[in-house]
N, C-alpha and C positions, 0 to 999 in steps of 0.2 A: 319654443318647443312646437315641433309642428302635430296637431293631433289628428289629421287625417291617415287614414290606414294607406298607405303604397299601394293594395290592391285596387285601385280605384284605376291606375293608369291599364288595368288589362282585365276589367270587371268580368267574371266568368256569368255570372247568372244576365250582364247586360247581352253578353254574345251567345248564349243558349235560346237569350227571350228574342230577339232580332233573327236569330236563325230561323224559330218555332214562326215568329211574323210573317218572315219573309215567303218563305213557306207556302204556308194560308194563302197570301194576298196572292205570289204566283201559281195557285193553283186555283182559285179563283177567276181571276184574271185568262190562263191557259184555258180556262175549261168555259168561258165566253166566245174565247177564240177560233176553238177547236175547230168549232162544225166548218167552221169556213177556211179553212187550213183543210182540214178532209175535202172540201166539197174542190176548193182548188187543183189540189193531187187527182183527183178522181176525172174534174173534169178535163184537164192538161191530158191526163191517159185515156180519155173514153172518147170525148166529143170535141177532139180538134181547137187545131188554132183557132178559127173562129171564135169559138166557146171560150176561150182562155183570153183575146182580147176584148171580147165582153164582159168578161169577169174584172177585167183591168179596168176596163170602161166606168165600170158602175162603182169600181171601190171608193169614191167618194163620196156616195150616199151613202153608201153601208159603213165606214167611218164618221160620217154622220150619225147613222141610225144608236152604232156605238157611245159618239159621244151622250146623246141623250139619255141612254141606260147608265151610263158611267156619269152622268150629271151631277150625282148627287151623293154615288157610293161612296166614293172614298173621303168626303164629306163627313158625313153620316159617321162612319169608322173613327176619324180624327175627332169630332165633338164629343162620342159617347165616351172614349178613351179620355179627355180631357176630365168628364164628370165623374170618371170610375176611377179618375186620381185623385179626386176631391174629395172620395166619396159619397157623391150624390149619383145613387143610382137608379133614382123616381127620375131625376133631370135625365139622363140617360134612356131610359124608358119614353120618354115625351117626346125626344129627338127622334128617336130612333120611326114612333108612333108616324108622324108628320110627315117622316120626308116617306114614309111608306106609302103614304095619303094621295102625296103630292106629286112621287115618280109612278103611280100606277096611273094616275090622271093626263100626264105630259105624254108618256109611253102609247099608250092606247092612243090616246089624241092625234099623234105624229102617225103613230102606225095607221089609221085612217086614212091620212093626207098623205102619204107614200103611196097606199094604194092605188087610190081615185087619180093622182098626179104621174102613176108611172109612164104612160107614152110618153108626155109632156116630157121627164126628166130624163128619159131615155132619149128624144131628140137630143136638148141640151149638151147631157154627155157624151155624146155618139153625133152631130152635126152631120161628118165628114165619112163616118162609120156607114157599111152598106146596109140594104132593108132585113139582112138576115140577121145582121149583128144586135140593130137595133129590138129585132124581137127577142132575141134570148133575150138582153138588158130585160126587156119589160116583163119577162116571165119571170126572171129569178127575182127582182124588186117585187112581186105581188107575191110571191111565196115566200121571202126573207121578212115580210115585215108581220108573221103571225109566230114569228122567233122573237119579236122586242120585248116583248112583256116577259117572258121566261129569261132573257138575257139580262135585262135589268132588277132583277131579282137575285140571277147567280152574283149578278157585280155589287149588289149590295148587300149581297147576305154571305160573302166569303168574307169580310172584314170582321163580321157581327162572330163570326162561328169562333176567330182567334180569341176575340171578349170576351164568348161566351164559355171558352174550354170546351168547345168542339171540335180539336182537326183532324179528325178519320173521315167525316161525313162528305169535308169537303174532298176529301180523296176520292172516296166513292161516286158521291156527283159527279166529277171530273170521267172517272172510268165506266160510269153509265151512258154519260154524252156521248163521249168517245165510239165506244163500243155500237150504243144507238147509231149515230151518224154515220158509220162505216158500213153495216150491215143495211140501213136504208138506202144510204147512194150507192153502195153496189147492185141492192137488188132494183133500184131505179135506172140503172144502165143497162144492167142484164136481161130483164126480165119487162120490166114494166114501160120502158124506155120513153119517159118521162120527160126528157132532157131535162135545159136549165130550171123551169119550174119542179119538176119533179127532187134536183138538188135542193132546192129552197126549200121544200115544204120537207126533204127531210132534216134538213137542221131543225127547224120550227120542232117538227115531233121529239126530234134528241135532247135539245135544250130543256123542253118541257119535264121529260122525264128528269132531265137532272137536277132541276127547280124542287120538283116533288120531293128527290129525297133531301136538299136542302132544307126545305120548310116540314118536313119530317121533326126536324130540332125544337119544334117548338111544341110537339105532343111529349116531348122528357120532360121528365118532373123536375131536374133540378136546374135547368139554365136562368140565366140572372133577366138577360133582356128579356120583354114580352110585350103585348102590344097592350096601348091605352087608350081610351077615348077621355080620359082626364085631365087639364090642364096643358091641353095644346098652347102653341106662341108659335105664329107665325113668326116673329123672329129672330127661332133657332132656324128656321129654314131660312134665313137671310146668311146666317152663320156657314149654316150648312155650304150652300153655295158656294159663297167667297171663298170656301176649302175648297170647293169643286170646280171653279173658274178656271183652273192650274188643268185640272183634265180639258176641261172645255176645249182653253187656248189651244193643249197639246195636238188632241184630236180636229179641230175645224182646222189650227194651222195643218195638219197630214195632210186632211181631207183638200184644202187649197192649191198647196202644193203639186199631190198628187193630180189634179186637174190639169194645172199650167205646164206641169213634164209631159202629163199625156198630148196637150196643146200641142205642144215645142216638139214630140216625139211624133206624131203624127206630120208633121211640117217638116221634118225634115230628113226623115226617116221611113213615115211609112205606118201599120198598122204591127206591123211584125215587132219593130220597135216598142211597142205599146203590149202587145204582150211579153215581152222581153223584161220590162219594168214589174211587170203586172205578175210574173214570177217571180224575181227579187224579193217585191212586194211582200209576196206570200212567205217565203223564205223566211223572209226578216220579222214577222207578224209576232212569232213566238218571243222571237229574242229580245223585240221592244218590248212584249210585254213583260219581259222580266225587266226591262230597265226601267220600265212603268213601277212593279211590285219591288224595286226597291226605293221609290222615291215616295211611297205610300207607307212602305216599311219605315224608312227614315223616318216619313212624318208624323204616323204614330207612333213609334218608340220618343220619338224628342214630345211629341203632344203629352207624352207620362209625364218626364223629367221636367219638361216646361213648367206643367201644372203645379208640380213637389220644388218648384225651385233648385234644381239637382244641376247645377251648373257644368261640373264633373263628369254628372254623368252623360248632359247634353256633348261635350268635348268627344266622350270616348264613344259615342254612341256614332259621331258621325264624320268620326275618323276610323271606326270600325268598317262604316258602310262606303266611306271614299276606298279605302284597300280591297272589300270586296269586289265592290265594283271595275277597279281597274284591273283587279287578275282576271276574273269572269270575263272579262272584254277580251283581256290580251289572250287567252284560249279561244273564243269562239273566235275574233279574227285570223291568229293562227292556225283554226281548223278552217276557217272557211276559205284561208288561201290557198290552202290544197285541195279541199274536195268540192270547192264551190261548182265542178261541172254535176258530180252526181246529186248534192242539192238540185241542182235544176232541174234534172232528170228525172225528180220526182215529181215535178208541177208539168214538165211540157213530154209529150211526146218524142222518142230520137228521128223521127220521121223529120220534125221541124230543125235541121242542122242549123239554120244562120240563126235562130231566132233563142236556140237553145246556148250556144256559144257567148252571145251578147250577153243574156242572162244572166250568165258564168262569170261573165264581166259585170255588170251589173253589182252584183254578188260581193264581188271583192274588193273594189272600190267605194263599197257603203259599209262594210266591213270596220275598215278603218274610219271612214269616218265619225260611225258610233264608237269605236275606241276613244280617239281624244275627245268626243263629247260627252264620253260615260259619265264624268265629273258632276256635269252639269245635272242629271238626276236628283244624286244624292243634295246636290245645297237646294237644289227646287222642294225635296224635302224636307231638310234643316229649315226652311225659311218659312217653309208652310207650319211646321210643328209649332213653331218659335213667334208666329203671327207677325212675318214680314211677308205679308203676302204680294206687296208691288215686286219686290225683287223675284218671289215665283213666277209671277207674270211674266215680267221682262225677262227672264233669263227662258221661262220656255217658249215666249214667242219669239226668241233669238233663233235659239235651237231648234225649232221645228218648221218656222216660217222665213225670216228674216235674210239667214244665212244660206239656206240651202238653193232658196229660189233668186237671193242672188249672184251665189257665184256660179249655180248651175245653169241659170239658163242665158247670162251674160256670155258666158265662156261655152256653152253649147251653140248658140246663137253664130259665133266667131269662129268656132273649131268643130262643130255638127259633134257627132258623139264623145268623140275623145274629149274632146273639151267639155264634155257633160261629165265625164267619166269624172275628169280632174277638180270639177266644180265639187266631188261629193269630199275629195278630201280635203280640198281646201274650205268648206262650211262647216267640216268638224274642227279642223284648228281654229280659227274665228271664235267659234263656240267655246273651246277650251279658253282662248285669252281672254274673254268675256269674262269665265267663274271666275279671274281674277281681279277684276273690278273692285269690288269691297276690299282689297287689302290697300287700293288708291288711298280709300276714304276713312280706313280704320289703320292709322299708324303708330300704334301703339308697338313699343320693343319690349313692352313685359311682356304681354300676350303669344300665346304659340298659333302660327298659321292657321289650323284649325279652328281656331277662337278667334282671331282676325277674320275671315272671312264669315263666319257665322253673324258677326255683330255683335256682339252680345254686350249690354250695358255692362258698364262698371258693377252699376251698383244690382246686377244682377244678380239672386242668389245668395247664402247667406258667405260670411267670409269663412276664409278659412279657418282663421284662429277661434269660430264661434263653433266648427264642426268637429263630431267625431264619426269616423267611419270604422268599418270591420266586416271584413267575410268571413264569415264560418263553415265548416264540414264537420268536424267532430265535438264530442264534451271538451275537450284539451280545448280548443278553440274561444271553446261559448264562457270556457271559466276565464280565459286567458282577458277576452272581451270583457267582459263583467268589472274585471279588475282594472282594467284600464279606463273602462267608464266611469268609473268610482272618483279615480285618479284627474279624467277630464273634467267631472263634475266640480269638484271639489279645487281648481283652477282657476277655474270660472266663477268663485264667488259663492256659488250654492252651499250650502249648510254638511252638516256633517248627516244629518237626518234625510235631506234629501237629498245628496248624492249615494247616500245606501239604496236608498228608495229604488234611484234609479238603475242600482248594480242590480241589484233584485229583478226591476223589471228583465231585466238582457238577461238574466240564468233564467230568469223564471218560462219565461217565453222560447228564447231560441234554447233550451234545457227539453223541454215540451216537443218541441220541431224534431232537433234530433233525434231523441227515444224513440216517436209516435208518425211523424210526419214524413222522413225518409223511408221507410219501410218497405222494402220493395224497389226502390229505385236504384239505379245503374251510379249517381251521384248526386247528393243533397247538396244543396247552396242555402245560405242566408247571408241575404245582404242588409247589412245596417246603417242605421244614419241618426245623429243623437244633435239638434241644435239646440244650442241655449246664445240667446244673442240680446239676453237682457229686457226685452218683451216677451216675450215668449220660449218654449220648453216645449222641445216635441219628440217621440223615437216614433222612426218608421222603418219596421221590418218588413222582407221583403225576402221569400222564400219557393220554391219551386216544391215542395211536399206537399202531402195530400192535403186538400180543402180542408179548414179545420176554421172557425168561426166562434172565438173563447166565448165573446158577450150570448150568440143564442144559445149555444150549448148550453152556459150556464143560466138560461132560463128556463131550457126545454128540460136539460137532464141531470140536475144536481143533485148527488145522490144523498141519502140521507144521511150519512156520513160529514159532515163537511169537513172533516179533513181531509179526506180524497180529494178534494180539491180548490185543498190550501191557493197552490200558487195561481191558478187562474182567478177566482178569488179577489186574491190580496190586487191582482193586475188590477181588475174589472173595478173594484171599487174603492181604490186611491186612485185613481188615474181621472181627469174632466173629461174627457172623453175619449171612448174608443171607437173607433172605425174601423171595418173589415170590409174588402171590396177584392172576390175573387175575381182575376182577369188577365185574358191574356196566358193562360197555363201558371198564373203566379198567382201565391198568396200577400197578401197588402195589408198591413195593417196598422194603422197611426194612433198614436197615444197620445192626445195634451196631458201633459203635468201640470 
């Protein structure tokens, strides 16, 4: 008898929570981005080619500057997620304290040494580049680095806002930056005529504001994270890292990359060619980083499952995110090989024809190549969730470094730009047969491809025969449940007394959810999971309705009555222990029997 629920192959409350994640992280993410995606478009249309192959110039620092801010975020996100599935949400707190500690300390740090170093790294990237180019470089590097600290805060506090049942603020952030940054580099064109420093410092000022209303979240009364000075561990910040290594490589690989094309494109091509790239670039800024926020998204949805041992649901989680990823590809490529010229049109001037055209090209040739490597995302974040972190490594220094720099600048080298062109699609196939690696080394014929490449131990997870699952939406549902966990218990060996026990628990609880807990909502979910695998006995429910917390409730507001509230009760005090851990837009809550 198999006692797993069928729901499980197309979990609704997994693909509402992934959606809600995804979300967050890309808007997070987008709104780090922005100012410089505006400051790009503005300067392409205001202040000339020039200004546009200086901005190409320098984008290796400033992918720098990024990776540092992004050092630790999506770290930070993945560890606290891990402890808010265990239930420890003091450990969560302590992570969260340290690396706040330790990325304001690194940020500032850097941002100093960006300053004081800009002529120097404005030679460097600019060698070849004339004396006018190299001073914008220097101006907008001394005005971009008084943006890191507000940047690395958006990038670590958009994760934190998903844990914490935050995601309006992160919106608002987002359309504050925005709005800031456009209204300042316009009036720094128009008006003040700033140039490339006056662009810099107004990112700096946009970013800041939209920091503020982020850190806003932590004057509301009822968010879970907050900060500590108790029981720091250096470490979690070791931990933290090795989750954040995956950005590091992603971004220093960019930032590499992007150096050795500007090299190879000024060599052989010219200065035009370099901002031609340096459009793309900007183009594509947005779009990685949604490939980014779904490999952050993967990592925390499977960092859950990982945690609870949900084997199932690590399967559907990131075979959810493999099919988004490759339709979301196969539209933007599709869109970008039509409209890849007015894309350009937005970063450079029509004045610039040769330079705008390549772009175009540019454009659609990296297009595809992020298609067949979309893959690669999603298992960079299966691997990272799942704590196979060498394979994150390896597969994003494939992808980002490895492959692109060597077929594009071999085949540039040999065939000047067409064969740069051709180097972009050929580093994304490379990259695609790469994700296939792991099915070499895992040749298992029970397993489905999804779980072959994952890795995932045998003995990972409890078995099947030891689980019971069920979705619910209505009472029909919760009694139907009830009944059949009566029936799994009582399979299993458990007594006639505690398998009631535990039918009682699932009316009592998810009975509670639907009355109280949907109200208001467009559609209620509860997701269940009951193991008994002869050591242990555990139900974790798992709900999307309003915050509802059985254990403090019944300390805070038990009425005098106690029979009003029998079945909370009866949960709270047969049960060894309960856990309730809101996160993520979802209710959590684990029972040992």
């Amino acid at each position: 008898m198999n006692n797993i629920d069928s729901t499980g192959k197309g979990n609704q409350l997994i693909k509402n929570t992934y959606t809600g994640i995804f979300v967050i992280n890309a808007v997070a993410m987008i709104s780090a981005m922005l100012c410089q995606i505006v400051d790009a478009v503005v300067t392409g249309q205001f202040l000339g080619t020039a200004a546009v192959a200086a901005y190409g110039l320098i984008t290796p620092i400033v992918m720098l500057a990024n990776l540092l801010c992004n050092l630790l975020g999506p770290g930070v996100n993945i560890i606290c997620t891990r402890h808010m599935g265990k239930a420890r949400p003091d450990r969560c707190n302590q992570v969260f304290s340290i690396v706040m500690i330790a990325d304001t300390i690194l940020v500032i740090s850097a941002a100093i040494l960006f300053f004081l170093s800009a002529p120097s790294i404005a030679y460097r990237l600019g060698e070849t580049a004339d004396a006018q180019v190299q001073g914008m470089m220097i101006d907008y590097i001394r005005g971009f680095v008084f943006a890191m600290p507000s940047m690395c805060l958006s990038m670590g506090l958009g994760g934190i806002m998903m844990l914490d049942n935050d995601r309006k603020r992160s919106l608002i952030a987002l359309l504050v930056t925005f709005a800031g940054d456009v209204i300042l580099d316009l009036a720094n064109v128009l008006f003040f005529h700033g140039g490339m420093l006056g662009m810099a410092a107004a990112t700096s000022v946009s970013t800041f504001l939209g920091a503020l209303v982020l850190l806003s979240h932590f004057f509301t009364k009822n968010h879970i994270v907050r900060f500590t000075p108790k029981g720091l561990r250096l470490n979690d910040l070791k931990e933290v890292l090795l989750c954040g290594i995956s950005s590091l490589i992603t971004l220093g690989s960019q930032a590499i990359r992007i150096f050795m094309f500007n090299a190879l494109l000024l060599a052989i091509a010219g200065s035009g060619a370099v901002a031609a790239l340096a459009v793309a670039n900007s183009a594509f800024s947005i779009i990685i980083n949604l490939a980014v926020s779904m490999l952050v998204t993967t990592s925390t949805l499977c960092s859950m499952l990982y945690g609870e041992e949900d084997r199932s649901g690590l399967i559907d989680a990131v075979t959810l995110s493999l099919k988004t990823a490759v339709k979301c590809f196969i539209v933007i490529a599709a869109f970008l090989m039509v409209f890849a010229h007015p894309v350009a049109a937005m970063f450079l001037s029509g004045s610039a024809a040769g330079e705008l055209s390549q772009a175009a090209r540019f454009i659609r040739f990296i297009s595809i190549q992020y298609l067949f490597a979309s893959p690669s995302f999603v298992l960079c974040g299966a691997y990272q969730g799942t704590k196979r972190m060498g394979w994150t490594y390896w597969l994003s220094f494939l992808r980002e470094c490895v492959t692109p720099i060597l077929c594009c600048m071999v085949l540039g080298r040999t065939f000047g730009l067409s064969g740069m062109e051709s180097g972009f699609i050929a580093a994304g196939i490379l990259t695609l047969i790469c994700c296939f690696v792991p099915l070499l080394l895992n040749r298992s014929t029970k397993s489905a491809v999804v779980e072959r490449l994952m890795l995932l131990s045998d003995h990972f997870g409890a078995k099947p025969e030891d689980m019971f699952e069920a979705e619910m939406k209505t009472m029909d549902d919760v009694m139907d449940a009830s009944r059949r966990a009566f029936v799994f218990c009582e399979n299993k060996g458990m007594g006639e007394h505690d398998a009631r026990r535990t039918s009682l628990f699932v009316e009592e609880v998810c009975g509670n959810t639907v009355l109280h807990g949907f109200t208001g909502r467009r559609e209620g979910i509860i997701d269940m999971r009951i193991v008994v695998d002869g050591e242990s006995e555990m139900i974790r429910f798992r709900d999307n309705g309003t915050a509802f917390d059985p254990v403090d409730w019944l300390k805070r507001c038990r009425p005098e009555d106690p029979t009003s509230a029998t079945g909370i009760a009866i949960v709270v005090g047969l049960a060894k222990d309960v856990q309730y851990i809101p996160a993520m837009g979802l209710n959590n809550l684990i029972i040992q029997l």
